[in-house]
N, C-alpha and C positions, 0 to 999 in steps of 0.2 A: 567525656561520655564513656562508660565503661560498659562492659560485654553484659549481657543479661544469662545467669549459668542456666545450662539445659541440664532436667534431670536426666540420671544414668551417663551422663558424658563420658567417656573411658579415654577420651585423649587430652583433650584440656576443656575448659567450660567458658573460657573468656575469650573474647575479639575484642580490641578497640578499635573508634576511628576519631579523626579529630573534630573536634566538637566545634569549633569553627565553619565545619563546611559545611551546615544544612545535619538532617534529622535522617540519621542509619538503619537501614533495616539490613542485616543478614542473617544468612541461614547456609548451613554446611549439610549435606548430608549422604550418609554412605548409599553407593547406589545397589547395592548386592544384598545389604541386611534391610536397607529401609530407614536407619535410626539416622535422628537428628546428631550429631555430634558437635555443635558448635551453631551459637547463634545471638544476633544482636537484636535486642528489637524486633526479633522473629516472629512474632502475633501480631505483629500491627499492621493493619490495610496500611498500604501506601499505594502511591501513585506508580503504575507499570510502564507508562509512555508506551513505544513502540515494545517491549518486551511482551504485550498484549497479542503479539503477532502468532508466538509459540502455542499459545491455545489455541486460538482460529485455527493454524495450519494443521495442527496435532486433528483436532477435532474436525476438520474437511477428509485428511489423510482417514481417520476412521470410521468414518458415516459415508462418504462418497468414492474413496478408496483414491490409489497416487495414480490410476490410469483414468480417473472422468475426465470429459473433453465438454466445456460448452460450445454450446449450436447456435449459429445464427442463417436462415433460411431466407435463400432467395424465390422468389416464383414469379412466373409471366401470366400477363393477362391482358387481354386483346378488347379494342374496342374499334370497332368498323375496321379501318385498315391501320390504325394507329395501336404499338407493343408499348407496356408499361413494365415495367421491372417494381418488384413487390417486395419489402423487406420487412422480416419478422425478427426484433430483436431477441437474442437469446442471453443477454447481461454480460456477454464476451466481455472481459474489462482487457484481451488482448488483440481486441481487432484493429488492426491498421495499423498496430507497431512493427516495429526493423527491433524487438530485443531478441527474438527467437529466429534462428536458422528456420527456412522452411514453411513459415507461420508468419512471415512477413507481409510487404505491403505489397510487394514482386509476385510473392506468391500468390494471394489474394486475387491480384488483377488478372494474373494470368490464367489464372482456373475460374475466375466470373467470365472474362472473355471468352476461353474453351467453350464455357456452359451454353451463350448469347447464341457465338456460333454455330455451334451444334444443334441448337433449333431454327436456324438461317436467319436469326435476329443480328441486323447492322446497323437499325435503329432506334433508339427509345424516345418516347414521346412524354417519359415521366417518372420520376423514381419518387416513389412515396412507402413512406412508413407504416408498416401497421398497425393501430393502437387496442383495436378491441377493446375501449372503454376499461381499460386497466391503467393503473399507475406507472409511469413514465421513466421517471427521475426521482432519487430520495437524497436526502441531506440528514442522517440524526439527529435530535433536537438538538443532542447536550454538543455541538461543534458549535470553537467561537467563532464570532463573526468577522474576525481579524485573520483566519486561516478560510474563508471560505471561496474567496478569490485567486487566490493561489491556488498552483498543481497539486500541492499536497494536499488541499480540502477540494475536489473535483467530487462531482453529487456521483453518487451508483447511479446507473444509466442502466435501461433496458437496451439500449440502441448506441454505443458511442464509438469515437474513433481515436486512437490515437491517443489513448489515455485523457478522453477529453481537455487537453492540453492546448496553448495560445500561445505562441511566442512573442515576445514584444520586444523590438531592438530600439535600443537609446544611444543617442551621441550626445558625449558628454566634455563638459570643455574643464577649467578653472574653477579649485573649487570655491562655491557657493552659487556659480552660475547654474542657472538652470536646466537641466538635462533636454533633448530634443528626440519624442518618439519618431522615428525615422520609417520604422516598418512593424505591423501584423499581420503574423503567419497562423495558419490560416485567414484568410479575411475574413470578418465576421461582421455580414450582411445584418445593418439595422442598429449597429454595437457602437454608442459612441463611448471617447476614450480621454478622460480630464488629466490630465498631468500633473504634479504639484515635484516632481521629482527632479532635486539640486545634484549637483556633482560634490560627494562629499571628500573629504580630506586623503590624503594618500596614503595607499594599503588600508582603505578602510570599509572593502570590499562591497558587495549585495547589501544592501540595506533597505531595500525597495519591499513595499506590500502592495498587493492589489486589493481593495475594497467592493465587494459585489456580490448578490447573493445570487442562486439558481432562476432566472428567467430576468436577472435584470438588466436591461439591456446600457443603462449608463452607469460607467465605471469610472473608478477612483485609484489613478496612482500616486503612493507619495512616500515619502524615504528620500535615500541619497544614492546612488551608484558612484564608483571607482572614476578619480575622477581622467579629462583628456582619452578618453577613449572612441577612436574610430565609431564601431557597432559595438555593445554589451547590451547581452540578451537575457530577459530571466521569463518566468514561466510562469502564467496563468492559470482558470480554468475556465472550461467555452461555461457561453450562456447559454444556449439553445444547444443543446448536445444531438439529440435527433439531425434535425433539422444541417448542421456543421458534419456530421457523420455520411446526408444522403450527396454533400454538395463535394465532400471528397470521391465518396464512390462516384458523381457524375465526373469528376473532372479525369480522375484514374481510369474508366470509361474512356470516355472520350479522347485522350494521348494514344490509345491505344486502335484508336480507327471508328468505334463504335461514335454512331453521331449520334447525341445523345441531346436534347431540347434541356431547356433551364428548367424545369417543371418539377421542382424536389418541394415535398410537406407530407401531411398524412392523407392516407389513403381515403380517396371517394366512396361513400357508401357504393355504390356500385363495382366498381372495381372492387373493392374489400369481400364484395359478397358470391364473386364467379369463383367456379371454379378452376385451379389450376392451371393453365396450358403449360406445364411442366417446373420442376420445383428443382433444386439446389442447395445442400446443405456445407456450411463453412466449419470446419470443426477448428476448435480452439488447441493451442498448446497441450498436453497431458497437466493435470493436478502437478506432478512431479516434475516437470522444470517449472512451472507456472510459481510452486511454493519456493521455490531455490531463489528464484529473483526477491520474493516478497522477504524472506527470512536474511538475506542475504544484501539487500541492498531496499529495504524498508518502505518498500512498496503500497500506501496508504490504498489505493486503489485498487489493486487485484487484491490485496487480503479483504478489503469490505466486500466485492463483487464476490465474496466464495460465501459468507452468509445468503446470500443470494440463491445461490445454487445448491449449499444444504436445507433453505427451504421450500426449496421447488419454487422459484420464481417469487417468491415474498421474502423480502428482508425482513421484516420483520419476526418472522417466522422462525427463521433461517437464526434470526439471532438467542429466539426462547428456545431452541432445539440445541444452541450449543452450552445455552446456559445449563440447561437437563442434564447433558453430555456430562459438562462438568461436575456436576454434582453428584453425578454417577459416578467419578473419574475419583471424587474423595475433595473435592471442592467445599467448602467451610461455608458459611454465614459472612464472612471477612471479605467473600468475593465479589465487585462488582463489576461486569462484564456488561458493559454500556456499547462498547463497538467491537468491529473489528482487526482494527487496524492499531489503536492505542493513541486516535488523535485526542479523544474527548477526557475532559481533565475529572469526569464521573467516574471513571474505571479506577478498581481498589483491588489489591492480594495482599495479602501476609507474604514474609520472601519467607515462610515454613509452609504453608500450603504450597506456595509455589514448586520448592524442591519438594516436596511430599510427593506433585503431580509428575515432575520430573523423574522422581524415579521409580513411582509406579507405570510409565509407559514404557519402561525399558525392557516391561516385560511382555507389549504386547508386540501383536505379529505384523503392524505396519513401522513399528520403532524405527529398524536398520534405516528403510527405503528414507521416513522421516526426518532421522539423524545426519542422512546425507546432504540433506537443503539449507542444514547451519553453516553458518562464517567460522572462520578458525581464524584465530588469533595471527595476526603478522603473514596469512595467507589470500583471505577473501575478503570480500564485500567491505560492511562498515566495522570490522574487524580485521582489515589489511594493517592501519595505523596501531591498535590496541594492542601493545605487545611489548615485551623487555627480550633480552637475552633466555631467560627462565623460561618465559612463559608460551614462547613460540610454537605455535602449533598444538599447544597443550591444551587449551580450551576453545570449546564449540558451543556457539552459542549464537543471542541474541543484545545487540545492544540497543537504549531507548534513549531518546531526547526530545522533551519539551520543555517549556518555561519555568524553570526555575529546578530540572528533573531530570538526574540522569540515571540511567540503570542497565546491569550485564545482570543476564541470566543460562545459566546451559549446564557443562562436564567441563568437569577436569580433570585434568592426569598428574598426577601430585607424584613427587621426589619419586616415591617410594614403589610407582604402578598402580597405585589405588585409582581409582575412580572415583568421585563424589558432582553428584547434581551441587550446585553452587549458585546463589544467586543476592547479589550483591544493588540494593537500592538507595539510590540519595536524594531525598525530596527538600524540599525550601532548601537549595543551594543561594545563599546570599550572593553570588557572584555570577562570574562567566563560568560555564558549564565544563570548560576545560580545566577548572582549577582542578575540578576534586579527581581528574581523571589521573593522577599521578598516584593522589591517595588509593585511588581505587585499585591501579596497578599493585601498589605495596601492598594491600589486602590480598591478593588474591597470589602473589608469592609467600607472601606468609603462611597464608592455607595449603599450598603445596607442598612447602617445606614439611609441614607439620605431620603430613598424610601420606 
């Protein structure tokens, strides 16, 4: 496979890669003049995987700015001598996690219970949701149905906990014997759970999927896990995410003194329609650590939850506003922007539109704060591994993985001080996904040297 020459190139006009590993798209380019200087395959949609995350974030950072916080709202309401506790989902996709100091699940309980008390409430007779005849839960069409059970495919939630997430532990003995689900955390009241999962061969790690769509309550697991192991735990996602979300708050309540009845679903016409005996808002992490974790450690779930919030409470919305955005941005025909996050195998860039958009943000006025939420090479996230001697700390960026697709996109700091947006794509990988990550390394030392 040989380089495709870019016109005006002034350094060299050719990149190889080996033509063994799947189908190359790159693109080099100066980030100070704008020009292309180097590219493969540089006009062809390809598939972005998670490298799809750099736009969501770019475009939440510029439409809703790196300090919005999402709200999710508590309120009381009274009937004869019996207190209900009221929840208004605000599409928080960080409530009830421990990843943020402060924004935790410590913190959370401790400032709901403040709130209880301070209106002399040591009671509840009922914690229910509020629905307002609005859409609940979303799934995009184009996700398959092989990732929808798992934590990586967890639906956007108006109302959820915990990254809508399940843990499920397995003991697992000899392999080909049958693995033994032992324990689900959370419990998931109504949820039953068919097992089909053997203990596979040794070091032949996670091989487990869960099979399940948004509200279905019987589930399917089947794969292999590692095998003679005590507890091996892998990760879910709820079916009833409402519903899983009000029966943590009751129980996180309740450890904490407040007596709180089993009474968790959506809210009673009557209750729904009083108003207030006093309200409560929970604010979420800032945009700006919220986008660090998503860019940094490939967060399927807070990046789709941020279409959410750039369209006021409609995802779908949220998702034609960033398409605008982009297109506004210098976004081609070649682009297709199907999610947020880069699970769905719809989503398509050129890696030349791609650094086009790369280096036209570096001029605007949320870049710095932006640039700060990327992985650097042999430093952070899922760019701690990604690294030679060279290339250490030299490039910031994004990297993507799905079936059959691997991709780095971001800067780089070449030999010379130069900077170039770079981004480096490999689709129909006929192999294991780490093969070409070697190639891709030697790419992208090459382009340093060169610049």
């Amino acid at each position: 496979m040989h380089g495709q020459e870019v016109q005006d190139s002034s350094v060299y006009s050719e990149v190889s890669a080996p033509s063994n590993l799947g189908l190359w798209g790159i693109s080099v380019r100066d980030m100070e003049t704008g020009k292309e200087l180097v590219g493969l395959n540089q006009g062809l949609s390809l598939t972005p995987a998670s490298v799809q995350k750099l736009l969501t974030t770019a475009a939440a950072f510029s439409i809703l700015g790196a300090d919005f916080q999402f709200s999710t709202q508590f309120s009381l309401r009274q009937s004869g001598r019996d207190w209900f506790l009221l929840v208004e989902g605000g599409w928080d996709p960080s409530l009830g996690t421990n990843l943020f100091t402060g924004f935790d699940q410590k913190t959370l309980f401790d400032s709901l219970q403040h709130f209880l008390l301070k209106n002399n409430i040591h009671r509840i007779s009922g914690i229910y949701a509020l629905h307002h005849g609005r859409q609940q839960d979303i799934i995009p069409d184009s996700w398959p149905w092989v990732d929808l059970g798992n934590y990586f495919g967890a639906s956007v939630s108006r109302l959820s906990y915990n990254q809508n997430r399940v843990k499920l532990s397995f003991c697992t003995e000899d392999p080909g014997l049958s693995a033994t689900l032992i324990e689900v955390s959370p419990v998931q009241a109504g949820v039953s759970w068919e097992s089909y999962v053997v203990s596979g061969p040794q070091s032949s790690g996670d091989n487990a999927f869960i099979y399940a769509g948004l509200y279905q309550a019987q589930r399917q697991i089947v794969g292999s896990l590692p095998p003679n192991e005590g507890s091996f735990a892998i990760q879910g996602s709820i079916a009833f995410p409402a519903l899983t979300a009000l029966e943590q708050l009751r129980m996180g309540l309740q450890l904490r003194g407040i007596e709180c009845a089993k009474a968790v679903g959506w809210a009673p016409e009557e209750l729904a329609a009083q108003v207030s005996a006093g309200s409560w808002d929970w604010k979420s992490v800032p945009l700006m650590r919220m986008a660090s974790h998503i860019n940094q450690y490939s967060n399927n779930f807070m990046a789709e939850h941020l279409l959410v919030a750039v369209g006021r409470g409609d995802y779908f919305a949220g998702r034609d506003s960033v398409r605008a955005w982009l297109k506004g941005q210098g976004a081609d025909a070649g682009l297709f922007y199907d999610d947020g996050s880069g699970l769905s195998r719809s989503n398509g860039i050129s890696t030349s539109n791609l650094t086009g958009l790369l280096s036209r943000w570096t001029r605007a006025s949320w870049f710095s704060s932006w640039l700060s939420t990327l992985a650097v090479s042999g430093e952070s996230g899922t760019l701690s591994g990604f690294t030679t001697s060279k290339l250490k700390q030299a490039f910031a960026g994004k990297s993507g993985s799905i079936g059959q697709v691997k991709t780095y996109a971001g800067y780089l700091r070449c030999t010379s001080g130069k900077r170039v947006a770079v981004a480096v794509f490999v689709n129909s990988v006929p192999g294991s996904l780490r093969s070409v990550v070697p190639a891709i390394l030697n790419s992208l030392e090459g382009i340093q040297s060169q610049y």
